[in-house]
C-alpha positions as CSV (number, residue, x, y, z in Angstrom):
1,X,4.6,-8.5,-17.1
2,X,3.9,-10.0,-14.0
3,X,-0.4,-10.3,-12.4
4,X,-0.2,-10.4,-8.8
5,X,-2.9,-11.4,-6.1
6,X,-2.7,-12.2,-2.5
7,X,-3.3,-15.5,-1.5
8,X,-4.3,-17.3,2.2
9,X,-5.6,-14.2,3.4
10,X,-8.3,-15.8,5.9
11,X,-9.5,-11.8,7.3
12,X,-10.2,-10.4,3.7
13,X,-12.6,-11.5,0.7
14,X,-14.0,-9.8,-2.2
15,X,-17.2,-11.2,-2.7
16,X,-18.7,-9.3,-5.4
17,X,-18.0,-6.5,-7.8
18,X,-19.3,-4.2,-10.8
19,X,-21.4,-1.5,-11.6
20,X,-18.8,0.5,-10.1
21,X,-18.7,-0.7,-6.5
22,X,-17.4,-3.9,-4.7
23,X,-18.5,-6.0,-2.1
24,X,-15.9,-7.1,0.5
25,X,-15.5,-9.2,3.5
26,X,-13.1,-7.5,6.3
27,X,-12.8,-9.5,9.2
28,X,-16.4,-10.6,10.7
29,X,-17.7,-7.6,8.6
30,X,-19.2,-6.8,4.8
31,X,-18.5,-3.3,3.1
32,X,-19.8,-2.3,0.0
33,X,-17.7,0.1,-1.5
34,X,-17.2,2.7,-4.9
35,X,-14.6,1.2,-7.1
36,X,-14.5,3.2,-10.8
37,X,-12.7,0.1,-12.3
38,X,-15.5,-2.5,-11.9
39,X,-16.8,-0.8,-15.5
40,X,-18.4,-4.5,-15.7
41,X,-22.0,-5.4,-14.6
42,X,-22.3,-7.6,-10.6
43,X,-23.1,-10.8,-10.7
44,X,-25.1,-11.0,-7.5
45,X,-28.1,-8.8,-7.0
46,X,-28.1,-5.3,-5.7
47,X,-31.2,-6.9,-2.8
48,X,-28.4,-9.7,-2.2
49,X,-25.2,-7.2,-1.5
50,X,-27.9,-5.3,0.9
51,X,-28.5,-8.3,2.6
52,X,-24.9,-9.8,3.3
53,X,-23.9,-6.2,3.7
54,X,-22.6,-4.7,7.4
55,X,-22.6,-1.0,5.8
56,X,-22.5,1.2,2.4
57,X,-20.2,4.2,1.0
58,X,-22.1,6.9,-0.1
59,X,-20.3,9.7,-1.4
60,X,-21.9,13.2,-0.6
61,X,-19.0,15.1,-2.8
62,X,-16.3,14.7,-4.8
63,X,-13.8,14.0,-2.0
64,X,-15.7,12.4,0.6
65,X,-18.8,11.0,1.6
66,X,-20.8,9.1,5.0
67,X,-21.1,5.5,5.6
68,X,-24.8,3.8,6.0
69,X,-25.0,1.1,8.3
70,X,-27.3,-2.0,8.0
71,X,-27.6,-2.6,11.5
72,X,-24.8,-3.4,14.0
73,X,-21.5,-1.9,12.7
74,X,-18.5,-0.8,14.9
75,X,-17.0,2.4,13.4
76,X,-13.2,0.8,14.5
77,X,-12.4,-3.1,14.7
78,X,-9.3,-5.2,13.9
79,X,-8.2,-7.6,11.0
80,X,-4.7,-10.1,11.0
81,X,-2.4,-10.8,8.1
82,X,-2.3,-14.6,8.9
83,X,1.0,-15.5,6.8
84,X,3.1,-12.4,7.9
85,X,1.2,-12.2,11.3
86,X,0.2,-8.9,11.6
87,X,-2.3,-7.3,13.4
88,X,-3.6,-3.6,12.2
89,X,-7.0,-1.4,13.0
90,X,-9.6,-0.7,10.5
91,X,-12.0,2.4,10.7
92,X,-14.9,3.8,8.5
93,X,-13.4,7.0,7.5
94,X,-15.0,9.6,5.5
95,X,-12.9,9.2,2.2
96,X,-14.1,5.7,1.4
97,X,-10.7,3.9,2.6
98,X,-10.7,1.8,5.5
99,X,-7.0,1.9,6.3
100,X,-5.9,-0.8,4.3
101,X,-5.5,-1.9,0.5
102,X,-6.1,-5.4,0.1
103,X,-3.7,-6.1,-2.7
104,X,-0.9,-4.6,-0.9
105,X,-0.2,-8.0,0.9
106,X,2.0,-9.0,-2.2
107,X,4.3,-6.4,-1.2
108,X,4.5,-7.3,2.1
109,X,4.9,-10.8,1.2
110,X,7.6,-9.7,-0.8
111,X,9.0,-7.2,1.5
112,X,9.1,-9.7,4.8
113,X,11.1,-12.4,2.0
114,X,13.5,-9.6,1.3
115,X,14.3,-8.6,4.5
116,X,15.0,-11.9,5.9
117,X,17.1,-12.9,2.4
118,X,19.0,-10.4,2.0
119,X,22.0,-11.6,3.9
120,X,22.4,-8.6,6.5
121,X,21.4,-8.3,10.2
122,X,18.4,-5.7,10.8
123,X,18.5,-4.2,7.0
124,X,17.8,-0.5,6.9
125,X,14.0,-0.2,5.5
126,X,12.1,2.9,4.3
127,X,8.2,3.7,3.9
128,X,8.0,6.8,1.7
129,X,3.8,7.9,1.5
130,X,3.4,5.2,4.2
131,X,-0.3,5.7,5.3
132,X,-1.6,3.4,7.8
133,X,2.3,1.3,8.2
134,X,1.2,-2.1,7.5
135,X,4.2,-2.3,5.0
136,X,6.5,-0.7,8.1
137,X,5.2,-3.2,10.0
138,X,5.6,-6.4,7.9
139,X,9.4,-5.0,7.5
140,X,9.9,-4.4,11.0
141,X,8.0,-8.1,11.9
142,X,10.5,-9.6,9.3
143,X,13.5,-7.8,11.3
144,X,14.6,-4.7,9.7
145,X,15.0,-1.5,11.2
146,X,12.5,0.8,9.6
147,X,11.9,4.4,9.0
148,X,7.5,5.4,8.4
149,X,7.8,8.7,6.1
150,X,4.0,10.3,5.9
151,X,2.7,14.2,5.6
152,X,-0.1,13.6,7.7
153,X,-0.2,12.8,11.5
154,X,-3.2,11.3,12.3
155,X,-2.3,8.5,9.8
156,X,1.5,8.2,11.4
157,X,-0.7,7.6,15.2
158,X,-2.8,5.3,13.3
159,X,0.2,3.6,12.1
160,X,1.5,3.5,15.6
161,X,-1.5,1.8,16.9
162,X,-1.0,-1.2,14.1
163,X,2.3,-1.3,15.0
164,X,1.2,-2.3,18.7
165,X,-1.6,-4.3,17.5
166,X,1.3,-6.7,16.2
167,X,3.4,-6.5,19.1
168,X,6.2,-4.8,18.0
169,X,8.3,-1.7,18.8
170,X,11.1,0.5,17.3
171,X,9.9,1.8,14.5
172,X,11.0,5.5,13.4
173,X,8.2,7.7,13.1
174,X,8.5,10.8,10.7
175,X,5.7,13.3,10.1
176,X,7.3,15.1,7.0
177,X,7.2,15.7,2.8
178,X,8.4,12.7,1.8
179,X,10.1,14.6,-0.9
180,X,11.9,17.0,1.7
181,X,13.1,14.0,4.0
182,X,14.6,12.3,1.1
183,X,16.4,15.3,0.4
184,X,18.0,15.1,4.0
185,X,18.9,11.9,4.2
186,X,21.0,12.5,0.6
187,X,22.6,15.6,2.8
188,X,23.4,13.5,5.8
189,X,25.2,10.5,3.6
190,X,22.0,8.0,5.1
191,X,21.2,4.3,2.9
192,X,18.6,2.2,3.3
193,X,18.8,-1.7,2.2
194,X,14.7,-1.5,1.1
195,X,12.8,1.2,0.0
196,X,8.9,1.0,-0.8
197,X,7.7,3.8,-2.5
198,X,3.3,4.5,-2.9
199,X,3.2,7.9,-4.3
200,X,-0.7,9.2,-4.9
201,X,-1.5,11.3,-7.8
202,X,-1.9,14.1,-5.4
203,X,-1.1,15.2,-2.6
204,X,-0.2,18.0,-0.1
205,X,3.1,17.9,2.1
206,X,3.2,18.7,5.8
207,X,3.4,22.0,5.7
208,X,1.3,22.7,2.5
209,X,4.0,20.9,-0.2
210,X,2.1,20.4,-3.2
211,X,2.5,16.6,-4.8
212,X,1.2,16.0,-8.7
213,X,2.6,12.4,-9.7
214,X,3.5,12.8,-13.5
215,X,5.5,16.3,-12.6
216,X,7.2,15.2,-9.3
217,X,7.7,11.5,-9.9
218,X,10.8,11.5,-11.9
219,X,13.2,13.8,-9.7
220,X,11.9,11.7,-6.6
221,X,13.2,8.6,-8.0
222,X,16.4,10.0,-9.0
223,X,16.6,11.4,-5.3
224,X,15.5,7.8,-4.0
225,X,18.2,5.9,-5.9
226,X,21.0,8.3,-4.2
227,X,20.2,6.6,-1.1
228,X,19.2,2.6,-1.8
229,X,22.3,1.1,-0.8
230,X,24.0,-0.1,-3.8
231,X,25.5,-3.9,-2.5
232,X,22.2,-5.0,-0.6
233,X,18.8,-3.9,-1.4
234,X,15.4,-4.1,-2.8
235,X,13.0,-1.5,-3.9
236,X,9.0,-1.4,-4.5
237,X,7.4,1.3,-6.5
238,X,3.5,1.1,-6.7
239,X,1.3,3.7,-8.7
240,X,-2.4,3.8,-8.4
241,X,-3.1,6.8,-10.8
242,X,-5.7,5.3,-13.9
243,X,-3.2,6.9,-16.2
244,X,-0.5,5.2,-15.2
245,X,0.8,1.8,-17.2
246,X,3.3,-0.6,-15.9
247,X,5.7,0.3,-18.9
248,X,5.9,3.8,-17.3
249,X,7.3,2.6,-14.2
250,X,9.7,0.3,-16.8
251,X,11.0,3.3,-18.4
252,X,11.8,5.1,-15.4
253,X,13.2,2.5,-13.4
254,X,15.2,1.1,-16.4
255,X,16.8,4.5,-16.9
256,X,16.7,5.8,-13.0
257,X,18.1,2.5,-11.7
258,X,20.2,1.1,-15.0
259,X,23.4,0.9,-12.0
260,X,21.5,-1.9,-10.0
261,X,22.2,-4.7,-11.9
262,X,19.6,-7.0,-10.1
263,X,16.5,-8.3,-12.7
264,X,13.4,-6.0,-12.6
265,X,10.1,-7.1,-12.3
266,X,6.9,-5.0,-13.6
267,X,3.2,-5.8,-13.5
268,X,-0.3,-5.4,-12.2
269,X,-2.1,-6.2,-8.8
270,X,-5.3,-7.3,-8.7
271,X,-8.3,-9.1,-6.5
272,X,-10.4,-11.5,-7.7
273,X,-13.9,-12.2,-6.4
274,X,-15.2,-15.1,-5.9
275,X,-16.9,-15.1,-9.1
276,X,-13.6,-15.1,-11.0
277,X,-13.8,-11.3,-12.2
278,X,-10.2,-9.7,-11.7
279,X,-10.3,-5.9,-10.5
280,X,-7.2,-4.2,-11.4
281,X,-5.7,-2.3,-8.3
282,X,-2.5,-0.7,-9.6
283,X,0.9,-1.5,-11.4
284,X,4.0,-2.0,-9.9
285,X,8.0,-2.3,-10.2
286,X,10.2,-4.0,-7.9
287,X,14.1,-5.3,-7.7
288,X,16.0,-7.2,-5.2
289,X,19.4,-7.6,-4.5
290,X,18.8,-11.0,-2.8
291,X,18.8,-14.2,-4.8
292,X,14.6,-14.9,-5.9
């Protein structure tokens, strides 16, 4: 069991957190945010999170909600990824999310070391539920040829514009079910040397698929393991559902992927703030191919 958290990230900081919400540094800019895990009570004052704070999340229903600003606030501005160097777009959307989960950078930490390690020119890489493409990025900064899987379009154009915000090019853009594309790519005979996996609880496909994590998860993986190419590779599965334990994503990988010999890794990502507290942000499982 493995407790991961980015490190040397100079654009991101979580200051504060508890009493279900969490106060973070983007860039030149403060959020405060809801988080349901921060069960635990803030150690700053609710006065002193107002005061360092560039804007607030309020939610006005279940689903979504407005931002309040405390004064100048751009609704768009841009953040780096010093260690991979990446460049990628933020904007205050109405669903809380700002286009980027922090603790993702251990993925692509781990994805750029894979890519470069594995002992292949230009490795085929694949983003299933890919949102915003910072992972697509990382992999296609590292040097693999990748292919950004998402259901919804403004977020593959969003994905686009990071993508040039780094200076790159050549990326495969595919506005689909990840479910269905999968599907195709075990028709057509296609492999891919990575695949990174970030399935939501729900969801709804491009053309009105319906997506519930504990029913569709295990036929997806079995899909997904028909085309990881079975000399080079590495794999990433991340689940953010609160019902979800890391010795779920054991079981099914153990069984699912039991003909990749490579050692499997399981755990937890987190951020801590700068008072020590650890939020837990989802569990994960990975493997690589490539020698650790």
């Amino acid at each position: 069991m493995l407790y991961l958290s980015p490190q040397n990230w100079n654009d991101y900081e979580l200051i504060d957190s508890g009493e279900f919400e969490k106060l973070e540094r983007f860039g030149s800019f403060v959020t405060i945010r809801p988080e349901p895990q921060a069960v635990w009570d803030r150690t700053l004052s609710y006065k002193e999170w107002e005061k360092r704070a560039n804007v607030r999340f309020v939610f006005k229903s279940n689903n979504s909600g407005i931002w309040e600003k405390f004064g100048s606030m751009p609704d768009e501005w841009t953040v780096g990824y010093q260690p991979s160097a990446l460049q990628f777009k933020l904007k205050l959307t109405g669903f809380k999310h700002v286009g980027v989960f922090p603790e993702q950078a251990v993925n692509w930490d781990y994805i750029t070391k894979n890519v470069k390690t594995l002992g292949i020119e230009e490795p085929k890489f694949l983003n299933l539920f890919a949102y915003t493409g910072i992972s697509s990025v990382a992999a296609r900064t590292a040097g693999a040829k990748v292919t950004h899987v998402d259901s919804v379009k403004q977020v593959v154009t969003w994905a686009n514009e990071n993508l040039m915000l780094s200076k790159k090019a050549d990326i495969r853009w595919i506005v689909e079910d990840a479910r269905k594309f999968v599907q195709k790519e075990i028709a057509r005979g296609n492999t891919y040397n990575g695949i990174i996996l970030d399935p939501p609880a729900f969801g709804v496909g491009a053309k009105g698929e319906n997506w519930k994590l504990e029913r569709d998860i295990t036929q997806l993986l079995k899909e997904v393991s028909r085309i990881l190419d079975r000399k080079n590779y590495f794999l990433i599965l991340n689940s953010y559902s609160l019902g979800f334990s890391s010795m779920i994503l054991e079981n099914l990988i153990e069984d699912i992927f039991k003909d990749f010999k490579a050692p499997k890794e399981y755990g937890e990502l987190f951020l801590q703030d700068s008072f020590k507290k650890k939020l837990p942000l989802g569990v994960f499982a990975r493997f690589s191919s490539a020698k650790q």
